[in-house]
N, C-alpha and C positions, 0 to 999 in steps of 0.2 A: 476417635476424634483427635486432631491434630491439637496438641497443647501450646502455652502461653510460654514456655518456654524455648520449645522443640521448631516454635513460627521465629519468636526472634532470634533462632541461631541458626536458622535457615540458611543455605546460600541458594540463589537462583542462578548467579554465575556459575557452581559445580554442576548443575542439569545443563546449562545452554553445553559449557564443556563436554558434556556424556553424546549430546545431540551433535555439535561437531564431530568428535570423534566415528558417531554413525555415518554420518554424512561422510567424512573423507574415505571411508569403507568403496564408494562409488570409484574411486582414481584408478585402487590396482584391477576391480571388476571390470573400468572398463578398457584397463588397458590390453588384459586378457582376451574380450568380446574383440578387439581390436587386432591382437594376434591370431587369433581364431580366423577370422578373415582374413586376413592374408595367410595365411598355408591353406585355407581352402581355395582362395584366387590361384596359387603359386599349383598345386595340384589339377586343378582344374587346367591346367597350360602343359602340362606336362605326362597326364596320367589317364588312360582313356580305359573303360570296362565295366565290367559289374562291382571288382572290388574298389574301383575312383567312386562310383556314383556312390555305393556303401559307404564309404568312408566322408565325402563329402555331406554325405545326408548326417553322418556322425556329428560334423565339424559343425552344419548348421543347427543342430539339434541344441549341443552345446553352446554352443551360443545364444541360442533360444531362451534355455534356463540360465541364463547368468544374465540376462534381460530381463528377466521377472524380478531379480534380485533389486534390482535398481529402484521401482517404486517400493518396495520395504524398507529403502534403507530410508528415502524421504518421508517416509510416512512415520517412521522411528522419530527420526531428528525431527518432525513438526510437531511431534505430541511433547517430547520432550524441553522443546522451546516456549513451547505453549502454556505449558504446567510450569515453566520458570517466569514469564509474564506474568501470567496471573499470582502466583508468589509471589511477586514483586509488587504489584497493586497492594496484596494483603500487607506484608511490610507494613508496606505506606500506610496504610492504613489504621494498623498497630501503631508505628511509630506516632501518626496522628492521636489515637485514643489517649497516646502516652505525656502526648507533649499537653493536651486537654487535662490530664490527671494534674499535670503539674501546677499547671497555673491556675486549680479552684482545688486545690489544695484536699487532692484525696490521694489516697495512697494505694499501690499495685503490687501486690508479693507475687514473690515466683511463681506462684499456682496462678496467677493471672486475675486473682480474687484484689476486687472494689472495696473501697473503706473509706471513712473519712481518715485524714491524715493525723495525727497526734499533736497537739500544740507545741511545737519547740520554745525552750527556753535558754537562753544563752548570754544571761546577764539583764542588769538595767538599763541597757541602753540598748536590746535587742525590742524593748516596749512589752514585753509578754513575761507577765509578773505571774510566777505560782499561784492559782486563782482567782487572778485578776481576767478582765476583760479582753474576749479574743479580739486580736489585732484585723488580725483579716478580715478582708473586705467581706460586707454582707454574702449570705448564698454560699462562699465559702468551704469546701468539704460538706457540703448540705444535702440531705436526702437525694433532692434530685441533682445535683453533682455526681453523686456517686451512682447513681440509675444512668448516669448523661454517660460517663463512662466506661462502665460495667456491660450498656448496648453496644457502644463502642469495641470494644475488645471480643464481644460477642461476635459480632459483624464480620470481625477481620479473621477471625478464629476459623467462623462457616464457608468464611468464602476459601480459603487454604482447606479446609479439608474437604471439601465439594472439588476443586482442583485436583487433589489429590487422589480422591477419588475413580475420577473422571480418570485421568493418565494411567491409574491402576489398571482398569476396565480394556481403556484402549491396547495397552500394551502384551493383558494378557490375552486378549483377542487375537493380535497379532501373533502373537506366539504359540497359541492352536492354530490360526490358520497355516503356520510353519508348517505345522506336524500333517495335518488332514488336508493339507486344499487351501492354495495360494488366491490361485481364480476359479472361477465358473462363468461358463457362457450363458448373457443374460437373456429372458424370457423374448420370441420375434416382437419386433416391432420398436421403434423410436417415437419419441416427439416427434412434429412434423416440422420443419426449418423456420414454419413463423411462427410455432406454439410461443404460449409465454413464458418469459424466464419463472412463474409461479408455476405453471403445468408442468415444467421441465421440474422443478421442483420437487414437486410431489412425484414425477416418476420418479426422480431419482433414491423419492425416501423409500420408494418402494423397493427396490433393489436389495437383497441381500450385500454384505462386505464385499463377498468373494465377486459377484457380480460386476461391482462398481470397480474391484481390480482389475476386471476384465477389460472394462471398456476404457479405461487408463492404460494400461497395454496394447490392447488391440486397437484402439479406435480414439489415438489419444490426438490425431487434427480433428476429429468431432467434440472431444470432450475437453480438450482444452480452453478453446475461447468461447465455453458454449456460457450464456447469463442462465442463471438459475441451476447450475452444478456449483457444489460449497467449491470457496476456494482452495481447499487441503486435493482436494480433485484435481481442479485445474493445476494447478502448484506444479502435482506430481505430475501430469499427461506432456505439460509443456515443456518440464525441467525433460522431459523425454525427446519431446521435439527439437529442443535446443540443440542436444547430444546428436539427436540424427543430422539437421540440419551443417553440424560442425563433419561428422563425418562425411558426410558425401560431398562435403564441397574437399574434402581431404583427400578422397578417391581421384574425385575430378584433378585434382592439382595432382595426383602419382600418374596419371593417364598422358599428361600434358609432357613436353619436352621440352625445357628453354634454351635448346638448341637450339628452335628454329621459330624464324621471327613471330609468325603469323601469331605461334602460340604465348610468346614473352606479354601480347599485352591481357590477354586469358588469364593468365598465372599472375600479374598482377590484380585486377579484378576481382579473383580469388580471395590474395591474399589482403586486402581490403577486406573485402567479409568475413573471413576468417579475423579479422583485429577486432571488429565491430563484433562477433557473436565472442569471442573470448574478455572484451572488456563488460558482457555483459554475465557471461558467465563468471570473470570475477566479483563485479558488485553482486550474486548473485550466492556466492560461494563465502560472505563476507563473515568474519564469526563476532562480526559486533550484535547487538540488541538494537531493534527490534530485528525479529528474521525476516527477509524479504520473500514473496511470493508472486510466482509468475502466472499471472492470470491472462496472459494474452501476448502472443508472439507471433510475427509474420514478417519476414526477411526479404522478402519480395521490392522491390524498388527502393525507395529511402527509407523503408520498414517501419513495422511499428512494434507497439509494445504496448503492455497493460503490468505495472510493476507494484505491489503491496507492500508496504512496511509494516511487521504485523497483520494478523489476520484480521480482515473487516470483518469475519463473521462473527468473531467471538470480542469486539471492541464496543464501546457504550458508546464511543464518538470516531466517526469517520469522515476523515477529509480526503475527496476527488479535485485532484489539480489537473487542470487542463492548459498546456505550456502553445506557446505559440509560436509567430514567423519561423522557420527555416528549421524548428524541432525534426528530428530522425532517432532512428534507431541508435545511430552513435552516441545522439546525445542523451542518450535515458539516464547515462550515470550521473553530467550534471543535475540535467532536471529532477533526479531523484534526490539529488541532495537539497534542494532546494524544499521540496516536501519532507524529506527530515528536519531540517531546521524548525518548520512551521510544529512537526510532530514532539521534536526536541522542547521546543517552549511551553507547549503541553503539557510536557511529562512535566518541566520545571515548574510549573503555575499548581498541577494538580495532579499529583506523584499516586493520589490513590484514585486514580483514573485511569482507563485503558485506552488509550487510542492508537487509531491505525489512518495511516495516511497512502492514498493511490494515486499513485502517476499514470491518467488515460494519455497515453499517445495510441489512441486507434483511430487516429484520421490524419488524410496528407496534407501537410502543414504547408501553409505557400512557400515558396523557395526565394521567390523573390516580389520587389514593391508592386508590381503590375497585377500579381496574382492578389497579392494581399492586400488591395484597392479592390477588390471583390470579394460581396459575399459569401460565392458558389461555396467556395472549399465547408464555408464553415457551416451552409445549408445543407451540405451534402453527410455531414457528422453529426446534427441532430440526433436522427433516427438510434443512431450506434449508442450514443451518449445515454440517450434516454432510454433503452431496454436494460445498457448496463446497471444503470441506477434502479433500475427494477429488480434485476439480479439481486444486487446490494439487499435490498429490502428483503427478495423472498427465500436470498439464504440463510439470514441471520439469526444466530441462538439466541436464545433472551430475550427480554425485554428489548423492545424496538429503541434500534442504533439513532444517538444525533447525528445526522446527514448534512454535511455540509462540501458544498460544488465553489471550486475557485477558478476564476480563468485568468489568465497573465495574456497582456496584449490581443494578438488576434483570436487567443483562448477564450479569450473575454466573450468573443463574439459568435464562440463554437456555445458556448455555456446560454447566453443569450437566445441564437437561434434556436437552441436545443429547448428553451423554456418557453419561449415563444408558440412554438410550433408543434412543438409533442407532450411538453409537459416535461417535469423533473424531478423525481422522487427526492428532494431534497427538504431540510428543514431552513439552510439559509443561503442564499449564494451570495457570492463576494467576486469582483472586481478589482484589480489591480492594474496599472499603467493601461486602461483602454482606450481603443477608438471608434468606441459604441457598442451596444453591446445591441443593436438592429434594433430597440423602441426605443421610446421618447419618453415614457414614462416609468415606473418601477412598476405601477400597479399591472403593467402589461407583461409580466414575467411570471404568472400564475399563483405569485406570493404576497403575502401582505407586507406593504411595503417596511414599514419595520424590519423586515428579515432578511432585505437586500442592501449590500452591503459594498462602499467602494472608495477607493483612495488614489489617487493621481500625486506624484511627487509635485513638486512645482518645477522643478528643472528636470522633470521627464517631457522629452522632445514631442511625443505623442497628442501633447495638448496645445501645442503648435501648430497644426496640421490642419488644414482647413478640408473639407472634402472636394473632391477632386469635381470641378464642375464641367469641364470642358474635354475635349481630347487634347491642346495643347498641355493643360494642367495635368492630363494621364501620362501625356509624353515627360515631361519636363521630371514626375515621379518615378517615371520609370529608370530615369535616366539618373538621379540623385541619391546618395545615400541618405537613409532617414536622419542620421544625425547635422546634417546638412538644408535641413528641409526648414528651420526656423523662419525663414523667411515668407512662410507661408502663414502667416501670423492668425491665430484662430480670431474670429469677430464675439463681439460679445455679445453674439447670440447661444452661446456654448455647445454651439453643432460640428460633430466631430464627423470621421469619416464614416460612421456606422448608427448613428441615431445622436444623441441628444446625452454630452456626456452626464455617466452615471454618478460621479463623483461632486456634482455642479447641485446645490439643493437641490433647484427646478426641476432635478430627474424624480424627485420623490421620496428615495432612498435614505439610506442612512451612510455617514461617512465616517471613516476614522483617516486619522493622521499618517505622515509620512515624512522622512526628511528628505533632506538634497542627497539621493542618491544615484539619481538616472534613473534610465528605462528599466535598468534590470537588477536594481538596487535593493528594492524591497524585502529580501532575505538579508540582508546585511545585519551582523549581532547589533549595533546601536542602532541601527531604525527601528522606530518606534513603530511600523506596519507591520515588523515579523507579531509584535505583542498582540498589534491589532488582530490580526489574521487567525493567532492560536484563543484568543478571546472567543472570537464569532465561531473558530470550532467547538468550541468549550460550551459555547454558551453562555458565556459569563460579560 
């Protein structure tokens, strides 16, 4: 059992540091996996026979095993970041038991052992006379002070060493599987593509380790954005796909020649994706707290992403943001900061709390006012929305996670349609800057209205905007930039472009505050809506 001393001299910063250091393990592996291919490419050009194809089959071989390495090393750094999180909760949760001993006046010795406190005496004028009458307030160091405590320090004690535990377990797992057997190919048969993220679930609990390495290796575009694989799975399958994704567009640009014209605007386009998958590989590579986890990647068009701060599986409170207009793949780094902040005011409000906060960009966000004058886009991400939030649910360790669903602008109206129409495994959703979130009422969102949640700045342009009645009125949107659009002045019927805004009582809901910060203001440190937002995560 981890002791009262041994928790508060803890560091969770020296674990995240050890998890770093595994992690950066990946750069010179794969710069090697990377030289490996080319002298098998440069060979393959130059060398024809029995001893090229032996040789070549050598070069892919080895590079094979130094591919395998790759998911160990993330698997290392996630236990190890993991087992500092939760540390850190306990901390908090110590230092809570501690700051509680003080002020009902019981006392804590190094052994972490409950008491009531001693009466100090320190003059006539400190009020506390040799014999005289205790000063302190009633209850005071009083039986149950000291039980009030004494659970307290208990609490924080089990949960560190159940942590501890846990990290032991996984680590030496991995460390046999070094020795005997990395992978195993698992049992025929899959899920079937619409099983549920809970049937996926359970096959997956069924799996031996080695098994579940396998299909992280081998089959990691099935296993990565699949709902109902834990996210320590998907993490590792996609941090895999990232890698390949970066490589072969690497290939493609050594093939090209920007000698000659046709190909200069190829090689640019390239290097375009290539900026966008490296800025996301570095938010990704980042060695602050919490760790990030790729739950979902697809580079395809204006790309998407599914990005985790902290693991949702092992958190008590999880917030899914859903970002709106012109979102892409490039922009996962802001929009992810933006969900730190909300996860940042969390930690600050309730430090012995775990939360984890998700950036869904898995649907195409309008590009422009014409598109995002329609519902389609955000009809069309429902469905995605709502299995992930099932995921959520049927990966989860523990006691069941507080769920909470945000949309920002036309997110607003992905979060909406999605609740509307499929349902939302959530416990509260929240609104910010919308223009409807597709009903009129809140009770039309599957939740009781209590639990729906929304805020409009006053100088956010969004409540300006009347919906578009006519085709001239679509032309005239199409053609205007929204900050420009005041003119279209809302009627005081409170009907926005998408229902009946959610922030107006008459929606139903419930509102919290916001200052003059714009459309995209809301995370700003003195708005009072970042508080609001990390509250309704909370629960509080």
């Amino acid at each position: 059992m981890i002791g009262y001393a041994q928790l508060w001299t803890a560091s969770p910063g020296d674990w995240d540091a050890a998890g770093v250091a595994w992690r950066g393990v990946d750069a010179p592996v794969g710069r090697r996996r990377a030289g490996l291919a080319d002298r098998a490419a440069a060979l393959r050009t130059g060398w024809r026979g029995t001893a090229a194809t032996a040789a070549g089959g050598r070069l892919d071989g080895l590079r094979a095993e130094l591919t395998t390495i790759l998911p160990a090393l993330v698997e290392t750094e996630q236990t190890l970041a993991e087992f500092a999180g939760r540390l850190r909760v306990a901390k908090a949760r110590l230092a809570g038991a501690v700051a509680v001993a003080d002020r009902t006046g019981v006392a804590v010795d190094r052994h972490g052992r409950a008491r009531a406190a001693p009466r100090a005496w320190h003059g006539p004028e400190s009020g506390a006379l040799p014999g005289g009458p205790d000063p302190r307030p009633p209850g005071t160091g009083s039986p149950a002070a000291v039980g009030q405590v004494a659970a307290a320090l208990r609490e924080a004690l089990v949960l560190a060493d159940a942590a501890d535990r846990e990290a032991t377990a996984r680590l030496t797992e991995l460390a046999g599987a070094a020795r005997t057997g990395w992978v195993e190919p698992p049992p025929p048969g899959r899920p079937a593509d619409d099983a549920t993220p809970a049937a996926v679930r359970a096959w997956w609990a069924g799996l031996t380790p080695a098994q579940r390495r396998w299909l992280v290796l081998h089959e990691p575009a099935r296993t990565g954005p699949r709902d109902g694989v834990p996210a320590a799975a998907r993490d590792q399958a996609n941090r895999l796909l990232l890698a390949g994704h970066r490589e072969a567009l690497l290939a493609e640009r050594r093939s090209l020649s920007a000698r000659r014209s046709g190909e200069r605007a190829a090689l640019r386009r390239i290097d375009r994706a290539l900026a966008v998958l490296d800025r996301l590989a570095g938010r990704l590579a980042s060695t602050g707290a919490p760790r990030a986890y790729l739950l979902g990647l697809d580079p395809a068009g204006d790309g998407r992403a599914i990005v985790a701060l902290g693991n949702p599986d092992r958190a008590g409170r999880v917030l899914t943001y859903v970002p709106g207009m012109t979102s892409d793949l490039a922009d996962v780094p802001g929009e992810l900061g933006r969900a730190a902040r909300v996860q940042a005011r969390c930690t600050a409000i309730a430090p012995d709390e775990e939360t984890a906060a998700v950036l869904w960009l898995d649907y195409d966000a309008p590009d422009f006012l014409p598109e995002a004058s329609s519902p389609a886009q955000a009809r069309d991400a429902g469905s995605a929305l709502h299995r992930f939030q099932e995921g959520l649910r049927a990966t989860h360790d523990g006691p069941v996670a507080r769920q909470t669903v945000l949309g920002h602008s036309y997110g607003s109206l992905v979060v909406g349609s999605a609740a509307r129409d499929h349902g939302l495994s959530a416990d509260a959703l929240a609104f910010v800057g919308s223009p409807g979130v597709g009903v009129d009422r809140a009770d039309a969102l599957g939740l009781p209205p209590d639990r729906v949640w929304a805020s409009t700045a006053r100088d956010d342009v969004i409540a300006l905007v009347e919906p578009p009645r006519d085709l001239a009125g679509r032309a005239v949107l199409a053609t205007s930039p929204l900050a420009s659009a005041a003119w279209l002045l809302r009627p005081d019927d409170h009907q926005l472009w998408f229902g009946h805004d959610p922030s107006d009582p008459g929606f139903g809901g419930r509102t919290f505050p916001s200052g003059r910060y714009g459309h995209t203001g809301y995370w700003e440190p003195g708005n009072p809506a970042l508080d609001g937002m990390a509250r309704i995560v909370l629960g509080r």
